[in-house]
C-alpha positions in Angstrom: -29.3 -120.2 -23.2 -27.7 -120.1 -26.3 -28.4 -116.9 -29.1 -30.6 -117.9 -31.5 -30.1 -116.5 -35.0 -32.5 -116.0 -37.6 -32.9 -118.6 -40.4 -31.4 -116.9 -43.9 -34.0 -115.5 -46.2 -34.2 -117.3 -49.5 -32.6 -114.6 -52.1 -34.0 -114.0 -55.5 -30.9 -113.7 -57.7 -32.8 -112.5 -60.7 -31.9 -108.7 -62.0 -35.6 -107.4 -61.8 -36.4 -108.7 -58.4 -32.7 -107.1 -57.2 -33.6 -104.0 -58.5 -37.0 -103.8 -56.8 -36.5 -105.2 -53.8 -32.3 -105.5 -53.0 -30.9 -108.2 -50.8 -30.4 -109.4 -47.8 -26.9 -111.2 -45.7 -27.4 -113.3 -43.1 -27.4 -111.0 -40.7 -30.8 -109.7 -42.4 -29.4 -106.3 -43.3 -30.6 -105.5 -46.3 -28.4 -104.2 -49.6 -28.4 -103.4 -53.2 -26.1 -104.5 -55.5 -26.3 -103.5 -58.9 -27.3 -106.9 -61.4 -25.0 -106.2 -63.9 -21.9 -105.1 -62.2 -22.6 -106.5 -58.7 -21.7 -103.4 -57.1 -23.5 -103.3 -53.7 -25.2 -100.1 -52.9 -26.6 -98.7 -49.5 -29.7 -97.8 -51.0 -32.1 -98.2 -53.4 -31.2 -94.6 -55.0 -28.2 -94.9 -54.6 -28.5 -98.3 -57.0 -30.6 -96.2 -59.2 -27.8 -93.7 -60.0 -25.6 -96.1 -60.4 -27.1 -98.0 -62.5 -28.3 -94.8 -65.0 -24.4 -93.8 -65.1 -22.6 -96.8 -65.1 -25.2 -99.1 -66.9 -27.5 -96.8 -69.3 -30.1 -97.9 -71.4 -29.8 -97.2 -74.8 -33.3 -97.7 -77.0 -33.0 -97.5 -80.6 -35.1 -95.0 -82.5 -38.4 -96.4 -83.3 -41.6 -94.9 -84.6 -43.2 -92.2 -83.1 -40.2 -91.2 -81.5 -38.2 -87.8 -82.5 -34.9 -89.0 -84.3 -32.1 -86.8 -84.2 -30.6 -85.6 -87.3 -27.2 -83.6 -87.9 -26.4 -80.8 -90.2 -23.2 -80.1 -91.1 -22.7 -76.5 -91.8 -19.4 -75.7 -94.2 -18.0 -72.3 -94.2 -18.0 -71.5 -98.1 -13.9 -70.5 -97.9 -12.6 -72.2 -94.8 -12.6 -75.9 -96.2 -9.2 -76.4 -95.4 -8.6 -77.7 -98.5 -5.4 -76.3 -100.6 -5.7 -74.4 -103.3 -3.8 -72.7 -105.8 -2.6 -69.0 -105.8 -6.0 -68.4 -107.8 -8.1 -70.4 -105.2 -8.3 -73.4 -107.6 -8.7 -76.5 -105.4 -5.6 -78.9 -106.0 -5.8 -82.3 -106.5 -5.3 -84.6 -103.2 -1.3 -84.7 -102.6 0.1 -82.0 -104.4 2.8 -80.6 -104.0 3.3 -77.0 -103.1 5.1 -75.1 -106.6 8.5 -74.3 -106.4 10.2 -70.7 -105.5 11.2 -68.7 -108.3 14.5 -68.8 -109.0 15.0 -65.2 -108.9 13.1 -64.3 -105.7 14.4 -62.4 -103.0 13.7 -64.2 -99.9 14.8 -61.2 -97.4 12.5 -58.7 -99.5 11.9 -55.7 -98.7 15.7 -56.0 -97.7 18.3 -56.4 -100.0 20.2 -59.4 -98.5 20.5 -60.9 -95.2 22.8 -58.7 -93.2 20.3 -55.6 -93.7 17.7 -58.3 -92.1 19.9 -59.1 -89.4 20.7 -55.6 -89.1 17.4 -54.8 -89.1 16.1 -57.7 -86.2 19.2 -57.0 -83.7 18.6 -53.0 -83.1 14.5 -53.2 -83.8 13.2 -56.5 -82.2 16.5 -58.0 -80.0 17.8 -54.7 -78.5 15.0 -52.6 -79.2 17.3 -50.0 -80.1 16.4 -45.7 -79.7 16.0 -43.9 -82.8 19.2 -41.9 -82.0 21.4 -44.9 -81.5 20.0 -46.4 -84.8 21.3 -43.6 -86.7 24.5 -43.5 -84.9 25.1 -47.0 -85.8 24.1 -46.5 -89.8 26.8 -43.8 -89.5 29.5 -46.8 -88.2 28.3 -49.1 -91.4 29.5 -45.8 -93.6 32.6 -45.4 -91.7 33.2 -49.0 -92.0 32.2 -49.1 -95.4 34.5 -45.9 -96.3 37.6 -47.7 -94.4 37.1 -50.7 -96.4 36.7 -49.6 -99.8 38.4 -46.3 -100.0 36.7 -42.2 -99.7 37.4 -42.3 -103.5 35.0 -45.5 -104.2 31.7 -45.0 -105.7 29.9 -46.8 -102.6 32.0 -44.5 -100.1 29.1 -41.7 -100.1 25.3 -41.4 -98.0 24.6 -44.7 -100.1 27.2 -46.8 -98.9 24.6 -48.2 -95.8 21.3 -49.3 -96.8 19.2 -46.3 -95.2 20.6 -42.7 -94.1 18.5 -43.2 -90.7 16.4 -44.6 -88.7 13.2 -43.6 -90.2 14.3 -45.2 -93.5 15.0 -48.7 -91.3 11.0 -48.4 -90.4 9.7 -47.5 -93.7 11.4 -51.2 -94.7 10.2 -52.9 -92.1 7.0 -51.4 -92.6 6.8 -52.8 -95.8 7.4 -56.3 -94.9 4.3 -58.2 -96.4 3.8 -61.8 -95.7 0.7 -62.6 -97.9 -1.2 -60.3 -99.5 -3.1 -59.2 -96.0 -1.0 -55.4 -95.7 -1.0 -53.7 -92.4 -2.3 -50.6 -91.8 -1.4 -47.9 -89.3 -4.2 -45.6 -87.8 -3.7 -42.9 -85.0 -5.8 -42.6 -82.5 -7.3 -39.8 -80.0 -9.1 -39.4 -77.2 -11.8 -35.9 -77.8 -13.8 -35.8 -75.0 -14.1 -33.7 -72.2 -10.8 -32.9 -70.3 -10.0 -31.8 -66.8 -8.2 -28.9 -66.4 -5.2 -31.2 -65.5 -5.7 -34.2 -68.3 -4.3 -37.3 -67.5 -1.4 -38.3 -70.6 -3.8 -40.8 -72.2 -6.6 -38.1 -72.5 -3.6 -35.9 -74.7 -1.5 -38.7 -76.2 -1.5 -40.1 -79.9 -2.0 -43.6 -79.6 -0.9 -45.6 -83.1 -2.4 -49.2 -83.9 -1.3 -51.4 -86.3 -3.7 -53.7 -87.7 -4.8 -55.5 -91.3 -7.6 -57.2 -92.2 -8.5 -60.3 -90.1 -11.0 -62.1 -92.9 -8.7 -61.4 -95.6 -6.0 -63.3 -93.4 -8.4 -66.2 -93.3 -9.3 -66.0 -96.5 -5.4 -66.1 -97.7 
């Protein structure tokens, strides 16, 4: 005797009736597709999520409801907008004024090879203290040979600095803005063992400047 299916069940293609009630194949299995997308889910919550991330319903503000208002909260200095050396607000697209013609751009160094002097043993080679003076007293032998002992430069001048603790006062007073760095020296004073560890004895030095009047600048 032949297998007798089941008649298919009339489906109701309209969006509510889907989302209520799903559908059914012909096999009478019963899905969910979504009504605007036609993604078939397995359930009827699984639909439901679907629908609330994929297809979300957005109401306009009406009355009664709370509406959602912004504020905008501007720092009073941090507008991003430029100003002048005097903190004048410029007009939009100006240009930036030109260097003075007489400026030293290497300041506090004289010229570029003190920089460069300067960068290679301090920052590039991290040269010692004793190896920095060793080499200020090449740049006066060097100088000597190559102007004469009897020239006026052929003397403790003839290199920019007489050692190294002259080469870090310079660098020390490199300013880029007017935010200066300050050193301070730190110490540990509380209790000690009778053995204290080195950071409970050492002086610890910290260089820092003033982080608002960076922003500020």
């Amino acid at each position: 005797m032949p297998e007798q299916k089941a008649p298919p069940i009339p489906v109701n293609t309209s969006k509510s009736w889907a989302l209520a009630n799903g559908t059914f194949d012909s096999e009478g299995h019963q899905s969910f597709p979504c009504p605007e997308c036609g993604l078939v889910g397995k359930s009827r919550g699984g639909q439901t999520q679907h629908m609330q991330s994929a297809h979300p319903i957005l109401s306009s503000d009406s009355e009664g409801e709370d509406v959602f208002k912004t504020t905008v909260l501007e720092h009073p200095k941090l507008t991003g907008q430029p100003v002048d050396r005097c903190g004048v607000p410029l007009p939009p697209g100006s240009l930036p004024p030109p260097m003075p013609s007489d400026s030293n751009a290497w300041c506090p160094f004289s010229n570029r090879l003190e920089f460069d002097f300067a960068h290679y043993h301090y920052v590039e080679l991290e040269t010692s203290e004793s190896k920095i003076d060793k080499a200020l007293d090449h740049w006066r032998a060097a100088t000597i040979a190559a102007l004469g002992a009897n020239s006026g430069s052929a003397d403790a001048t003839s290199a920019p600095w007489r050692t190294a603790d002259e080469l870090y006062a310079t660098i020390d007073a490199i300013q880029v803005s007017g935010a200066p760095f300050k050193t301070v020296h730190l110490r540990y004073n509380g209790p000690k063992a009778t053995n204290p560890l080195s950071w409970q004895t050492d002086i610890f030095e910290f260089c820092l400047r003033d982080a608002r009047l960076v922003l500020e600048q």
